[in-house]
C-alpha positions in Angstrom: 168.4 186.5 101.0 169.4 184.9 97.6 171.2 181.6 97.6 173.1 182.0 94.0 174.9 184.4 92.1 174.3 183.4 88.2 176.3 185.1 85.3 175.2 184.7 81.9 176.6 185.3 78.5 174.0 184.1 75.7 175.7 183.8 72.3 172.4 183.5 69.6 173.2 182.2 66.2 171.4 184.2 63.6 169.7 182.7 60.4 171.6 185.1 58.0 174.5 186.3 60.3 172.6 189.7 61.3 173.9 191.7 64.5 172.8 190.0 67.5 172.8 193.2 69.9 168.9 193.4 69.7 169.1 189.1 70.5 171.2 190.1 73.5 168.6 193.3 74.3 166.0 190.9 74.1 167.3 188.3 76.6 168.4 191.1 78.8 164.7 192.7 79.1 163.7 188.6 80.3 166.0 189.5 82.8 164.6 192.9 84.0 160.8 191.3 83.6 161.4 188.8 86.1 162.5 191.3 89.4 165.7 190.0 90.4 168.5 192.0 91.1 171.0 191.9 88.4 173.4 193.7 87.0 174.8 193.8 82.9 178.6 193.7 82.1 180.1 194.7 78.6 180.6 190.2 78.6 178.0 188.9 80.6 175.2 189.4 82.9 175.0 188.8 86.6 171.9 187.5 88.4 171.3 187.3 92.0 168.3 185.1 93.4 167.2 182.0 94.0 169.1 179.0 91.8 165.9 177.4 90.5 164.5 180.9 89.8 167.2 182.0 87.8 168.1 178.4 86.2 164.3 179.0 84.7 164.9 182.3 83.6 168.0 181.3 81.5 165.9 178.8 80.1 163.3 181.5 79.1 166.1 183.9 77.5 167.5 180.5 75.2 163.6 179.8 74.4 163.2 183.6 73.3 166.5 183.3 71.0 164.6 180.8 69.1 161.3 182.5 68.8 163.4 185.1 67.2 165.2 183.4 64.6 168.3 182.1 66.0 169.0 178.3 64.8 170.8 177.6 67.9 172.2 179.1 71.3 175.4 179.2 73.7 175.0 180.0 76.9 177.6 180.0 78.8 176.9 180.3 82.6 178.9 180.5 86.4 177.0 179.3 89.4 177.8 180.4 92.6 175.5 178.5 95.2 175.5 178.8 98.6 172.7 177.8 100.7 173.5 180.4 103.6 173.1 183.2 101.1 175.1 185.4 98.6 174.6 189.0 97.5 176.7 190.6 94.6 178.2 192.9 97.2 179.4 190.1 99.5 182.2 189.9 96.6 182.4 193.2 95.3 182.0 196.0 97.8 185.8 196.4 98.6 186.3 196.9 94.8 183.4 200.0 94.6 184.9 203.7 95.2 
């Protein structure tokens, strides 16, 4: 079971102030490459895994940002950690239809 829920919302500064959709697109198919269970919001992303794992894939998404162009990055990021194990639907489930 995963210890940590991780929500992400990466903010790429581009060179000549070009859409950053395909930036976004970019750090979300990181996300889908690395198997963990996530899920994408219209303001952020939602991870679900193992902290050090998914700390590591944040830091691949800001790393790709900068390949592609961007001169800097905000990442803005919410940790849930608990050792016992988390799962997305431990907070959502009443919420679903």
């Amino acid at each position: 079971m995963a210890n940590a829920l991780v929500s992400i919302q990466i903010i790429p500064k581009t060179k000549n102030g070009e859409n950053v959709i395909p930036y976004v697109d970019e750090a979300i198919s990181i996300i889908q490459q690395s198997g963990v269970i996530y899920e994408v919001h219209p303001l952020e992303t939602t991870m679900e895994g193992d902290l050090e794992h998914l700390l590591k894939i944040i830091a691949e998404m800001n790393s790709k940002m900068i390949e592609k162009g961007s001169t800097n990055v905000i990442s803005q990021v919410k940790i849930l950690y608990q050792p016992d194990g988390i799962e997305m639907s431990d907070l959502t489930e009443k919420y679903r239809p």
